[in-house]
Structures are given as C-alpha cells and as structure tokens.
TORKOL-4160 file (C-alpha; in steps of 0.2 Angstrom, whole numbers, padded with zeros to 4 digits, m for minus):
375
<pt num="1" X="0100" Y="m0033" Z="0006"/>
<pt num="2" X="0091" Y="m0032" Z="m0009"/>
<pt num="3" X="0094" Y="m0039" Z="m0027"/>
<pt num="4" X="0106" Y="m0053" Z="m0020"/>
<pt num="5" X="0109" Y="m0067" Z="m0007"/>
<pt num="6" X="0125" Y="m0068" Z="0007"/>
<pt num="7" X="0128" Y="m0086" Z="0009"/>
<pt num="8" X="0133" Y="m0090" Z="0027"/>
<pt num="9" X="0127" Y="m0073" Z="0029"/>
<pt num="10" X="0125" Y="m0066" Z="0048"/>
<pt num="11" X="0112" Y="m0051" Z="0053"/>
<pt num="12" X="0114" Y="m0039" Z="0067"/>
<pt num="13" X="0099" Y="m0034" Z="0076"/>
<pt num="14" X="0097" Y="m0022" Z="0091"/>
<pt num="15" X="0083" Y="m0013" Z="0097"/>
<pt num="16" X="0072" Y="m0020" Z="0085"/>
<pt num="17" X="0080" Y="m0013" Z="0070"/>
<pt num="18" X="0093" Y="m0022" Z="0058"/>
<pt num="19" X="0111" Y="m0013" Z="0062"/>
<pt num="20" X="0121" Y="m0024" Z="0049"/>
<pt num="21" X="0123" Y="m0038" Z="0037"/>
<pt num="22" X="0140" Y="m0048" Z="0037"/>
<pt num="23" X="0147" Y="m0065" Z="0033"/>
<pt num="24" X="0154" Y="m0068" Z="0049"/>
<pt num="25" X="0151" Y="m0067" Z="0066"/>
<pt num="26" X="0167" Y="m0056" Z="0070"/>
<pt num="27" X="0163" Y="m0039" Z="0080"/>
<pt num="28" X="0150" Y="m0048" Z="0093"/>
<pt num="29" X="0146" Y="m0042" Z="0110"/>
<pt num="30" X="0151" Y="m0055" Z="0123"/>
<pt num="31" X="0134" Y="m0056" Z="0129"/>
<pt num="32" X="0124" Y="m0055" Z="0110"/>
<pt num="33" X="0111" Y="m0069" Z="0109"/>
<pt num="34" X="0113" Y="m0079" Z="0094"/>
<pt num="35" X="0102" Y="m0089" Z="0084"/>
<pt num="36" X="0109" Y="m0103" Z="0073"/>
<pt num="37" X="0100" Y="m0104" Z="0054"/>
<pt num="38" X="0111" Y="m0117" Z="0045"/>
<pt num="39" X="0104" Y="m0123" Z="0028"/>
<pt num="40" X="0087" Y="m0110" Z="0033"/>
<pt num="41" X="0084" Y="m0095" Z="0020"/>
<pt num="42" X="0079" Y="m0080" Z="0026"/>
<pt num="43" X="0069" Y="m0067" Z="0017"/>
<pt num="44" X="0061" Y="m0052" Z="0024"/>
<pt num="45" X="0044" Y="m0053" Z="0031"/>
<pt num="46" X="0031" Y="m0053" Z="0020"/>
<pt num="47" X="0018" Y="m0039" Z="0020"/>
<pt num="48" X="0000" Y="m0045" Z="0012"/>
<pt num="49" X="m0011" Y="m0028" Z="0007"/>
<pt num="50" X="m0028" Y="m0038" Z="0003"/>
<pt num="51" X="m0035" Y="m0049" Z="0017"/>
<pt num="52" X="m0052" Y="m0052" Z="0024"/>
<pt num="53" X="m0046" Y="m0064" Z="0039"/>
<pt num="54" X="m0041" Y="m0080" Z="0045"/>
<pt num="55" X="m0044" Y="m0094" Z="0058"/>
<pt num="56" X="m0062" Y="m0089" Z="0060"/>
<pt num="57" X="m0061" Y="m0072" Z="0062"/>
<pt num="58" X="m0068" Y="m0060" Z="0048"/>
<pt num="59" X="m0062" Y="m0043" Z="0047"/>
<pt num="60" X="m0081" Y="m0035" Z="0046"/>
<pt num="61" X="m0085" Y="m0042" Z="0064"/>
<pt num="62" X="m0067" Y="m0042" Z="0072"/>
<pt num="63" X="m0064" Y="m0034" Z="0089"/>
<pt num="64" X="m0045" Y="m0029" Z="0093"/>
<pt num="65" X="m0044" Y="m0046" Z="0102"/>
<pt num="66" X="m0048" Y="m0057" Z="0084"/>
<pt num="67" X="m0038" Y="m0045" Z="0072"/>
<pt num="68" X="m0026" Y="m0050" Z="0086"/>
<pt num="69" X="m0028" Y="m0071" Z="0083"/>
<pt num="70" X="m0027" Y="m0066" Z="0066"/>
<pt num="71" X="m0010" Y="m0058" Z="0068"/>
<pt num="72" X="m0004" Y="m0071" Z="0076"/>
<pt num="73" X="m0009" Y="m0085" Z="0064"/>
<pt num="74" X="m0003" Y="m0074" Z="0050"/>
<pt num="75" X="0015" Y="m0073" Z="0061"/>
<pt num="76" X="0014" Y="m0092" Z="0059"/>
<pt num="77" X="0014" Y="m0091" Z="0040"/>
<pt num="78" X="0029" Y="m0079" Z="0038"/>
<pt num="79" X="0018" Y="m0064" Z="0038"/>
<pt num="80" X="0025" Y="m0051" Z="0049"/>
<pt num="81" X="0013" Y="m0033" Z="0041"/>
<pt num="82" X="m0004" Y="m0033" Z="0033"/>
<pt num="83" X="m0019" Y="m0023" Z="0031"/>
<pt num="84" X="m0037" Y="m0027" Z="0038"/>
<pt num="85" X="m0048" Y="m0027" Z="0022"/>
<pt num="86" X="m0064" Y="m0022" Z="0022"/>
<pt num="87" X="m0079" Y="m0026" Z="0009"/>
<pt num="88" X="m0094" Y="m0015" Z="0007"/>
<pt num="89" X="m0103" Y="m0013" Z="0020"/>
<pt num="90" X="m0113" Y="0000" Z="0032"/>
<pt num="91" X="m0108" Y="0015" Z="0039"/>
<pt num="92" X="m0108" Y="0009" Z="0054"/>
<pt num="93" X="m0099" Y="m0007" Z="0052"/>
<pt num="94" X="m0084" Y="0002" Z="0042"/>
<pt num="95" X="m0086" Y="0015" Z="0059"/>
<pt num="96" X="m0083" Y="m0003" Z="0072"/>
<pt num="97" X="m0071" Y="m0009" Z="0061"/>
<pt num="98" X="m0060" Y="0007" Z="0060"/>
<pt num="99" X="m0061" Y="0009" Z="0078"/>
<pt num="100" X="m0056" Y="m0012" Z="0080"/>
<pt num="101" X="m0041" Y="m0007" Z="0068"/>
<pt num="102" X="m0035" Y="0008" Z="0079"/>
<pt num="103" X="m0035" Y="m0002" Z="0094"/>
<pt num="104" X="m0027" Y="m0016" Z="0085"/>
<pt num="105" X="m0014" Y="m0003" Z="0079"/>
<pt num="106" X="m0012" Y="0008" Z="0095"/>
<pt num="107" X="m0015" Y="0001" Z="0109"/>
<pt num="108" X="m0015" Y="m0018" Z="0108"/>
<pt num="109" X="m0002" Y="m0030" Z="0113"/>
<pt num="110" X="0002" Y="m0044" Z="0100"/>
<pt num="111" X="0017" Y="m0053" Z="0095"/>
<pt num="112" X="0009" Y="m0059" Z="0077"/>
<pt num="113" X="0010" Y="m0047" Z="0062"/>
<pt num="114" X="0009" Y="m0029" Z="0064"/>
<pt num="115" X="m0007" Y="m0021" Z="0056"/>
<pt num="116" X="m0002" Y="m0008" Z="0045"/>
<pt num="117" X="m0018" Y="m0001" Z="0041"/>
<pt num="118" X="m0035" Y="m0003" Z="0032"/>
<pt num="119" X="m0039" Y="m0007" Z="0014"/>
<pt num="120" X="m0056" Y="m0004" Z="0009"/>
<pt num="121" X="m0062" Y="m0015" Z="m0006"/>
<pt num="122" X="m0076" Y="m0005" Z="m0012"/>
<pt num="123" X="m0090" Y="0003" Z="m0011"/>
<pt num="124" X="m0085" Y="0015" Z="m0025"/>
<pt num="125" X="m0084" Y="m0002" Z="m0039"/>
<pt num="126" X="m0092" Y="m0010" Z="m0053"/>
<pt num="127" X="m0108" Y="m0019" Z="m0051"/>
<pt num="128" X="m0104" Y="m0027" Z="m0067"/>
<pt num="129" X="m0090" Y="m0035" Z="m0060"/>
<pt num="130" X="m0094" Y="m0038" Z="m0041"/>
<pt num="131" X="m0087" Y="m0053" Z="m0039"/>
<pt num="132" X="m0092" Y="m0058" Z="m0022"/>
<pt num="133" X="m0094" Y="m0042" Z="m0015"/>
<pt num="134" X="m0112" Y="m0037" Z="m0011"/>
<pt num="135" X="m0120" Y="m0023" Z="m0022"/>
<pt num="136" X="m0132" Y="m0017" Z="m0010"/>
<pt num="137" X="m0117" Y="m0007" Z="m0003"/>
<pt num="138" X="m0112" Y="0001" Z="m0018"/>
<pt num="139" X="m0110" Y="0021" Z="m0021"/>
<pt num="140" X="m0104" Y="0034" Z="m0033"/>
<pt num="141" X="m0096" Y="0049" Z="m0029"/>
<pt num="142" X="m0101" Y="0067" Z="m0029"/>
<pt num="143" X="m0091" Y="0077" Z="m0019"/>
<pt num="144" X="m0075" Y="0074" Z="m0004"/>
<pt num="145" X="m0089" Y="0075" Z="0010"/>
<pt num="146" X="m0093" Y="0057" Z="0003"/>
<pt num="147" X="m0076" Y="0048" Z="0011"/>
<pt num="148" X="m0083" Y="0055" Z="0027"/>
<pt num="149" X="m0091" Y="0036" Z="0030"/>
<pt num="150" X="m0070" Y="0028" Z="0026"/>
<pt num="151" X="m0066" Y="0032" Z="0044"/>
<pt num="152" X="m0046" Y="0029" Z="0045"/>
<pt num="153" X="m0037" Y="0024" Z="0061"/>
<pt num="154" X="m0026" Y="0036" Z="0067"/>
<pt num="155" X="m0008" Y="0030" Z="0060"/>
<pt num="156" X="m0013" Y="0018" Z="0047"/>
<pt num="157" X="m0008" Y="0015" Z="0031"/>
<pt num="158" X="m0025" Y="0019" Z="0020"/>
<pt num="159" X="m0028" Y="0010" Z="0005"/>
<pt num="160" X="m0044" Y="0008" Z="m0008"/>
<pt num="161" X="m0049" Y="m0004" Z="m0022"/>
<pt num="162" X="m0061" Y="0007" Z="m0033"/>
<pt num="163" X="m0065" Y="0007" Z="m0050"/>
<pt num="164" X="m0063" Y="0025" Z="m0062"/>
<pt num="165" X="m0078" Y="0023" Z="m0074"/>
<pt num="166" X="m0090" Y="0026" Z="m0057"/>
<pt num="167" X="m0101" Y="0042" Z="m0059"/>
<pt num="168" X="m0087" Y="0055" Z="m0050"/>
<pt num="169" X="m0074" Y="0040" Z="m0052"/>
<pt num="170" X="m0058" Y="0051" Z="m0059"/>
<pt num="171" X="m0061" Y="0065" Z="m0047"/>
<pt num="172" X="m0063" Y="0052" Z="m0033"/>
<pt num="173" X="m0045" Y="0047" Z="m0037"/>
<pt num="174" X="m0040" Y="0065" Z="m0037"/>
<pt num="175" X="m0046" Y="0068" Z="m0021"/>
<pt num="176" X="m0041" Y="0049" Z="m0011"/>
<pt num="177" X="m0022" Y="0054" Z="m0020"/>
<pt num="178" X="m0024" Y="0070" Z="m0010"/>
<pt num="179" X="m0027" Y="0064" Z="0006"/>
<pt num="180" X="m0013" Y="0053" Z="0005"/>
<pt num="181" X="m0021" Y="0035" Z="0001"/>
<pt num="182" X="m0014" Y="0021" Z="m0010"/>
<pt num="183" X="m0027" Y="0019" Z="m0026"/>
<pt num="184" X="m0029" Y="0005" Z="m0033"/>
<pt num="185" X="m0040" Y="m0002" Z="m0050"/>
<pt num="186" X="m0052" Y="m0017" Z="m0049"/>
<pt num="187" X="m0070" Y="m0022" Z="m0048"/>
<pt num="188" X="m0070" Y="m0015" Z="m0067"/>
<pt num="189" X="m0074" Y="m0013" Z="m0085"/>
<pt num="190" X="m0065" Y="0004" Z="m0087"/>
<pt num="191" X="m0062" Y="0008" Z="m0105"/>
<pt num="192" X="m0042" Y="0013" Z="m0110"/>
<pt num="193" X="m0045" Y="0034" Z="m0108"/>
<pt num="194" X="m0053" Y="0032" Z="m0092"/>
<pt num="195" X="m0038" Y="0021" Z="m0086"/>
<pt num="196" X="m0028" Y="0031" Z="m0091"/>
<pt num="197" X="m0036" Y="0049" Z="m0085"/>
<pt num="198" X="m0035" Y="0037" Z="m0066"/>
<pt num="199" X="m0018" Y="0035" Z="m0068"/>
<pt num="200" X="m0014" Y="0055" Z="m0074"/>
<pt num="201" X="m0026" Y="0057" Z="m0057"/>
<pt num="202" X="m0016" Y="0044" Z="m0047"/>
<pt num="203" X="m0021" Y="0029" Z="m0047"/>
<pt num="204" X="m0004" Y="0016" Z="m0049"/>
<pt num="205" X="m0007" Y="m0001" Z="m0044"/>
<pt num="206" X="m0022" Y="m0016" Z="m0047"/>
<pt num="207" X="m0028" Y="m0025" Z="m0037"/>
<pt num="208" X="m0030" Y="m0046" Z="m0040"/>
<pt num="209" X="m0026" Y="m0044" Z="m0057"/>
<pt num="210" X="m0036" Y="m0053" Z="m0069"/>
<pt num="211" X="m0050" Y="m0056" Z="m0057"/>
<pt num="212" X="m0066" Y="m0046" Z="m0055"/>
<pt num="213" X="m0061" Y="m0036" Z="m0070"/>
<pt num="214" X="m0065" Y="m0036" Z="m0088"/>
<pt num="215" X="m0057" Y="m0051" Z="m0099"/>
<pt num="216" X="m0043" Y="m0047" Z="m0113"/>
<pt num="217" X="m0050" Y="m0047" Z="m0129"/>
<pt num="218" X="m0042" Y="m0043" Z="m0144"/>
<pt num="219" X="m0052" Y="m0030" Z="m0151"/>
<pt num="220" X="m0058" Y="m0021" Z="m0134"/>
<pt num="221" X="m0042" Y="m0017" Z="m0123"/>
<pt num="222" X="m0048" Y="m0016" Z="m0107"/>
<pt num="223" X="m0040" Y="m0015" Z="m0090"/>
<pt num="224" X="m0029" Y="m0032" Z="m0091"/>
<pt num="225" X="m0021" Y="m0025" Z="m0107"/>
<pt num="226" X="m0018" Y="m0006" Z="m0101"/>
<pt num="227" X="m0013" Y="m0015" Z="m0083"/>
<pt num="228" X="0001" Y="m0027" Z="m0095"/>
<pt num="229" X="0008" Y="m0013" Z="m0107"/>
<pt num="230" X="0012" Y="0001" Z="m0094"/>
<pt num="231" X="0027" Y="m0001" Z="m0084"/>
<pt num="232" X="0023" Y="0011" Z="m0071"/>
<pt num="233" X="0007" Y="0001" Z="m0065"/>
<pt num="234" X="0011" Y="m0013" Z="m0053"/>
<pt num="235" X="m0002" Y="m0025" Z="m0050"/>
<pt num="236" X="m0006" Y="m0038" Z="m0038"/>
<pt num="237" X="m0010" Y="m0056" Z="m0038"/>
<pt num="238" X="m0018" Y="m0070" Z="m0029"/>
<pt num="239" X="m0004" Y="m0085" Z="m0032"/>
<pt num="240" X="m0016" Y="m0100" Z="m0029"/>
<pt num="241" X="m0018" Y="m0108" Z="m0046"/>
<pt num="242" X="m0038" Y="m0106" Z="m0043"/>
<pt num="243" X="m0039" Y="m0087" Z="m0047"/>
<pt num="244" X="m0025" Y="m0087" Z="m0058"/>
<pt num="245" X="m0020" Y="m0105" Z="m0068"/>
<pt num="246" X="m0001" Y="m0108" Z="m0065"/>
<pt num="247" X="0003" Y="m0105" Z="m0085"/>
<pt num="248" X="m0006" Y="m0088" Z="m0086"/>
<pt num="249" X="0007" Y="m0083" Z="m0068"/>
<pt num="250" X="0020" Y="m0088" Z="m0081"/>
<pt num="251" X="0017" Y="m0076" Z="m0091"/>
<pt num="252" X="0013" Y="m0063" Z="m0080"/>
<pt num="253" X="0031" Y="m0066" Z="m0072"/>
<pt num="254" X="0036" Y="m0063" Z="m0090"/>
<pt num="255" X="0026" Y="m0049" Z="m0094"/>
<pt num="256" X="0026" Y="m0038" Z="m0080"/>
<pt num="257" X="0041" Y="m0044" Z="m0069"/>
<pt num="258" X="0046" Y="m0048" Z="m0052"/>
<pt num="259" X="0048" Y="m0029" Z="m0049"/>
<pt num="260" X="0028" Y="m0025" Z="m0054"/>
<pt num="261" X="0020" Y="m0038" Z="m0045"/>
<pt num="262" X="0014" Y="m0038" Z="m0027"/>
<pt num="263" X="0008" Y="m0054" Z="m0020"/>
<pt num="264" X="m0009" Y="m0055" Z="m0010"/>
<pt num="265" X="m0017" Y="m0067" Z="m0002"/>
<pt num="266" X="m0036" Y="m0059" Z="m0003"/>
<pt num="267" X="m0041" Y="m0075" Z="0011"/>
<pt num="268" X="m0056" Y="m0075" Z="0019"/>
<pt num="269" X="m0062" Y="m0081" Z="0037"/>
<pt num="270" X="m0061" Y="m0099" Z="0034"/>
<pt num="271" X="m0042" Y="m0099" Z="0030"/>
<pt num="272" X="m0033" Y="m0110" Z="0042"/>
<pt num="273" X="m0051" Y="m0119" Z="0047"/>
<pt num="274" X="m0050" Y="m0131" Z="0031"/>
<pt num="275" X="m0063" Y="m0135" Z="0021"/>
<pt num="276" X="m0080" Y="m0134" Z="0026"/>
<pt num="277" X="m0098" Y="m0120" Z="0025"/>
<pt num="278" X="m0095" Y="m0104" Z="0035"/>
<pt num="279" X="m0106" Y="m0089" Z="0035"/>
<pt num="280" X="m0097" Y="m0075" Z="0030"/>
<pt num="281" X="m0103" Y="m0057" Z="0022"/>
<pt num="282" X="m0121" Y="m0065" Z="0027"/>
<pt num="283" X="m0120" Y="m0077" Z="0015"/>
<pt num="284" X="m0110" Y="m0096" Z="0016"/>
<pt num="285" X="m0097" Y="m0097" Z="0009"/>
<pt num="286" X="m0089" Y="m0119" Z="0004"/>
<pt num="287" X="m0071" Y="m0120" Z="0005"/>
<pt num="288" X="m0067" Y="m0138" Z="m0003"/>
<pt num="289" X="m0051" Y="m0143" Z="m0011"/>
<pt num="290" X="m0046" Y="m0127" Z="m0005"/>
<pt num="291" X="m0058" Y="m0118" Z="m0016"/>
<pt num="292" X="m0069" Y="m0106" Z="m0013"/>
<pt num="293" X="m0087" Y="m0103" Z="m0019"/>
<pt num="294" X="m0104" Y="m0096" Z="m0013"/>
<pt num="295" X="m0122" Y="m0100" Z="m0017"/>
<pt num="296" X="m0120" Y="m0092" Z="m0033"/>
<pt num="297" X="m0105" Y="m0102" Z="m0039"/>
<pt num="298" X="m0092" Y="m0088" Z="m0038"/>
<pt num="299" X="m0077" Y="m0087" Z="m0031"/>
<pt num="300" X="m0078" Y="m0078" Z="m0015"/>
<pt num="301" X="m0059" Y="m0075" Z="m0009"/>
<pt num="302" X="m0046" Y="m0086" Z="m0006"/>
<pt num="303" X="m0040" Y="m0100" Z="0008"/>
<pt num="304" X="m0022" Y="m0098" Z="0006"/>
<pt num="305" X="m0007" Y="m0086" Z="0014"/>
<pt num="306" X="0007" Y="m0078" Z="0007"/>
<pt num="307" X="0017" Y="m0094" Z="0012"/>
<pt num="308" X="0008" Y="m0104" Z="m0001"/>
<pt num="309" X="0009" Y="m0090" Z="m0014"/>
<pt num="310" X="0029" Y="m0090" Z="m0011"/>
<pt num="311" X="0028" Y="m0110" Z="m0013"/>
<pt num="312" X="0017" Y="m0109" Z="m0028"/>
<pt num="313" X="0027" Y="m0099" Z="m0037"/>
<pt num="314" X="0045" Y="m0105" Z="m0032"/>
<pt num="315" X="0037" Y="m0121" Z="m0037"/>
<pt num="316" X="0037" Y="m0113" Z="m0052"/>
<pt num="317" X="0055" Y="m0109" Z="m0055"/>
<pt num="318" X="0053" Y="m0092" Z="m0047"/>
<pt num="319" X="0070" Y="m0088" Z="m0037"/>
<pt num="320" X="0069" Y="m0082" Z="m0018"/>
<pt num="321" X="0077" Y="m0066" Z="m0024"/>
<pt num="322" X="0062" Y="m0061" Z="m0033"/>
<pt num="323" X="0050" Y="m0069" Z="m0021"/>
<pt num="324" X="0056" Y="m0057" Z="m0007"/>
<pt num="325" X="0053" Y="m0040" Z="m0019"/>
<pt num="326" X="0035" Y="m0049" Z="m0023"/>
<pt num="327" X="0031" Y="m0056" Z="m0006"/>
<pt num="328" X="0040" Y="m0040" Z="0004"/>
<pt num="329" X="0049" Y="m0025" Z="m0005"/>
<pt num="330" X="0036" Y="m0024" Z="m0017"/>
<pt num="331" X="0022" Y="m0022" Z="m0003"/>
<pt num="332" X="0031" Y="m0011" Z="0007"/>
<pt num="333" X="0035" Y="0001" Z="m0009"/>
<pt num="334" X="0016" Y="0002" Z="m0012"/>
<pt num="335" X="0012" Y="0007" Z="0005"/>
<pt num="336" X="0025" Y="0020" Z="0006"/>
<pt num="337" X="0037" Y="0011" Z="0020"/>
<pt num="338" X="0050" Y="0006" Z="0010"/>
<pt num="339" X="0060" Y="0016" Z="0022"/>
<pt num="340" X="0055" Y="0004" Z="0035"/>
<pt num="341" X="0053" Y="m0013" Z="0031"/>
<pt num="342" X="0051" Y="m0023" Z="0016"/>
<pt num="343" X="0070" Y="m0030" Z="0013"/>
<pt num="344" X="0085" Y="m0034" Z="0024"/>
<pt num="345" X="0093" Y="m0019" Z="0026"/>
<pt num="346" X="0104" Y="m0011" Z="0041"/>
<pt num="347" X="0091" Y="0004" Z="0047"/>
<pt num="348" X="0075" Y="m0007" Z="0043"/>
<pt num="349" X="0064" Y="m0018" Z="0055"/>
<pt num="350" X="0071" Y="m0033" Z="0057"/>
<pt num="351" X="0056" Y="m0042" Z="0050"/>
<pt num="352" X="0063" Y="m0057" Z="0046"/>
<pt num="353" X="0054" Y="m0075" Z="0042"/>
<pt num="354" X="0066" Y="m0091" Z="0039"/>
<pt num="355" X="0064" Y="m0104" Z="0028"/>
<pt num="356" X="0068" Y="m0122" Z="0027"/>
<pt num="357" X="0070" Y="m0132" Z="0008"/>
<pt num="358" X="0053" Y="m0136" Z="0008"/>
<pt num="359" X="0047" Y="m0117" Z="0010"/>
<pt num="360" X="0042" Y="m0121" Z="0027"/>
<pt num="361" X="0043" Y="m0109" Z="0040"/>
<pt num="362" X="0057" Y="m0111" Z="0055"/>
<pt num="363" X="0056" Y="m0096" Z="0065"/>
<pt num="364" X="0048" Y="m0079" Z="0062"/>
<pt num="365" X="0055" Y="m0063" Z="0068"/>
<pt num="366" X="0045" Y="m0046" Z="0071"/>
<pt num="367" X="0055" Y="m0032" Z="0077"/>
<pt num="368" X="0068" Y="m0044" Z="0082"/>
<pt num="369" X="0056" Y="m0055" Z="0094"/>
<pt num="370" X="0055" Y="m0071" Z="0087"/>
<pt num="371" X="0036" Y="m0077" Z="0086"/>
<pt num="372" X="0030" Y="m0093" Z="0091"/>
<pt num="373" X="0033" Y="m0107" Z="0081"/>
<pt num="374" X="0021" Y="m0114" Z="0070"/>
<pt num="375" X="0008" Y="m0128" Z="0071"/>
C-alpha cells in the first residue's frame, strides 16, 4: 500500500510476509491470531542507512552480541532494518567490524531490527570537510586493489559515503558501481563537473545533505545546488532541527519532495543514554540538550532516531503518507529491496511499526513477530 491510507484497514500476514490488505476482517481462518490497533497508525518499518550506534554500543567496537542491544533498542523506536556505519578507521578495525556484522547478519538470533548491511562513511572523503571524522584515516584511490581493506559481510547490503574530487575519486565511483554498492556524495567541496562526471559514473544519492559539505553560494554552485536542481539525486537528511533548522527542512520538503528524500538518523553511541561525556572515536563526545559536540566544537553525529525524525517533521505538517516513502520506501528503494520491504504491500515483509496520535510507538512487528514493547 503505497501513496494512500485504508481506514479501518485490516493486514494479512503469514509466514512472515504480508499476503493481503482489506477493510474487513472477512475470509479469516478460524484459528488466525489477531491484533486489535483501533485509533493506531501503521506505517511500514522504518529502515535508517546512516548509524554509528545506540545505548552505549558503538559500531567501531561492537561484537555481534552489542549490534544485537542495538537492534533491539532500534526495534523499540519503530526501526525494523538499518545498516552498521562505520567511520574511518584501521584495517583491522573495518576487518572486526565486518566480521561483527556477518555474524550479526548470519548467524545471530535477535528479535530487534534486522542489519541489512555496512555503510562505510569514509576513508575516501574531504579533509576539508571532515566533520567529525578523523583525518588520520583518510586515502585516495589508485587502483580496485584499494577496496581490498572494505571487507563486506557475506549478504549485506554495501553502501559508501565518499567524495568524487579525491585523487582517483570518479574512477572509484566507477568501480564501487561495478561491484554493486550504493554511492553516495558527502564530506565534500566537489565543483559542478566533478558532480556531475560522479553521477554519469553512478553515484545517485547524498548523504546528510547540507552538512559536512560545501555551503550554497550564489556565485559558486557547489554540491547543495547540483544535489537541489537534479531530480534524479535523492538525498538524505538528519531531521533534528540541530543539523538542519526546521525552516531550511521546509524547503527541502519543497524543493526536493517527499519522493527524493531519505530520512537518517546518523546517531552515535550515546543515543538513548541522555545527555552526558562518552568517549567515542577516541575522543569525548557532550551530548547536552540533545546536542552533540566534541572538543573541538563540532557536531559529532546526532542523539535522535528515526522516530523523532518522523515526529519532527509531521510536527511540521508533513503527512504520514510521505513520512512512510521518507522514513521506509525511500530507504528500501536506495538499498535495492524495494521488492522486499519498505511499504505495506501483499508479497513484502510484514515490517510493520504502529503509531499512536502522539507519534509514539505501540507495537512493532519484524517479519510478523511483534517486538517488545517499548520503555
């Protein structure tokens, strides 16, 4: 069910998978279980693409067992797919974190979200525009045997943040779009004919648009402008009013749509712990007011999850219909599994999270099993 809303609706699922969308309950097996929703909403699960952890855990140190405490938290929060994301680091840390990630994905138990895969924020960015990722890590790229040190699980979805103008960066595009991963732009100050040789190379999304990438200016197009005037980049967004003031989301709803934005949470370790100093990326990191900042005063991720996203945003007049492409469909469509998830269809996952009038979650479902319920 996409593009619409079935009042009173009733969902079918068996064997993990949606088999049909009515508005009765007519045509039930005598022994069906039901589950009564009256006056919920229910969207389809949301899939966050960009983040670094939660409840304490951080994705560069995680075993199976804490992306595990992770999924469960993020089940909590109406999150039912996401993708571990790394930041730059050693070889051998990307080599433990992969492993941690292909357990997480093939052989761990969990009821939380499902990890889909491993996004890789760096090395090949900007030090320019590094945000609060660590420079030391950086590279450039010189030939394929390079991504030898991005070990990818077996059966995960692979996604990278790099950005073009890097020594080698429009042939690493060429090459990552070979191999099958999802590229995507940021950490950059990419002039228009770079960007634009990245997408010809295929490179079609952004990642946190707006932040840790060159501002607009009127008389130097740079990313934001090429990222706003072609329709067949999407981008993503961190919806926290911190990263992104609530006017300038506004007008990204305006300019690029509901069906060209993905929404992401890009949290960190802390989220979920409340404000306070963690070390994280050997560095601390405050979280107060639910801001984030490290020693040099920049940003260093986010505190939120896609549930607050959803709540900023529909706070500002953003309907549920559009919420579920930007929060679900829109993540799945990236990722390539729109086939299988992403909106409430008959033949997709039935990942399903309910919500109440205040945006609060009720009840998650993950392949049908209901989750438990939150805090």
């Amino acid at each position: 069910m996409e593009n619409r809303i079935i009042e009173d609706g009733m969902i079918l699922i068996e064997d993990e998978r949606i088999v049909s969308l009515g508005e009765n309950q007519t045509g039930l097996r005598s022994d069906a279980e039901t589950l009564s929703l009256g006056g919920l909403t229910v969207l389809p699960g949301f899939i966050d693409v960009h983040i670094h952890g939660a409840v304490g855990v951080d994705v560069m140190e995680a075993s199976a067992d804490g992306l595990t405490q992770v999924s469960a938290y993020l089940a909590t929060q109406g999150v039912t797919g996401w993708l571990a994301t790394l930041v730059p680091g050693s070889d051998e840390n990307y080599a433990s974190v992969s492993a941690a990630v292909g357990h997480a994905i093939n052989g761990a138990e969990t009821t939380g979200a499902r990890v889909l895969g491993i996004h890789y924020e760096g090395p090949f960015v900007n030090s320019a525009q590094c945000g609060a990722l660590h420079t030391e890590y950086f590279k450039t790229y010189s030939s394929p045997k390079d991504l030898d040190a991005l070990p990818v699980p077996e059966n995960a979805v692979r996604m990278i943040t790099m950005a073009p103008e890097v020594d080698g960066g429009i042939d690493l595009v060429r090459e990552l779009t070979r191999r099958g991963w999802v590229v995507s732009i940021g950490h950059t100050r990419a002039d228009l004919q770079v960007l634009e040789d990245a997408c010809a190379a295929g490179a079609h999304h952004m990642t946190h648009f707006m932040n840790a990438m060159a501002p607009l200016h009127h008389r130097n197009p740079g990313p934001i402008a090429w990222g706003l005037s072609r329709d067949d980049v999407t981008v993503d967004l961190i919806a926290d009013g911190v990263h992104i003031h609530p006017f300038m989301l506004r007008l990204l709803m305006k300019t690029k749509g509901a069906s060209g934005i993905s929404l992401i949470s890009d949290a960190i370790a802390a989220a979920g712990k409340g404000d306070g100093d963690y070390q994280i990326w050997g560095e601390t990191i405050t979280v107060k007011n639910d801001r984030t900042a490290n020693a040099a005063g920049s940003i260093a991720g986010s505190v939120i999850s896609m549930l607050d996203a959803v709540r900023l945003l529909h706070s500002l007049g953003v309907s549920y219909i559009d919420l579920a492409r930007m929060a679900s469909s829109n993540p799945a469509r990236l990722l390539g599994l729109k086939h299988d998830c992403g909106s409430i269809q008959p033949g997709k996952r039935a990942d399903l999270v309910a919500l109440d009038q205040d945006s609060n979650v009720k009840l998650t479902l993950i392949g049908g099993r209901s989750v438990p319920n939150p805090r």
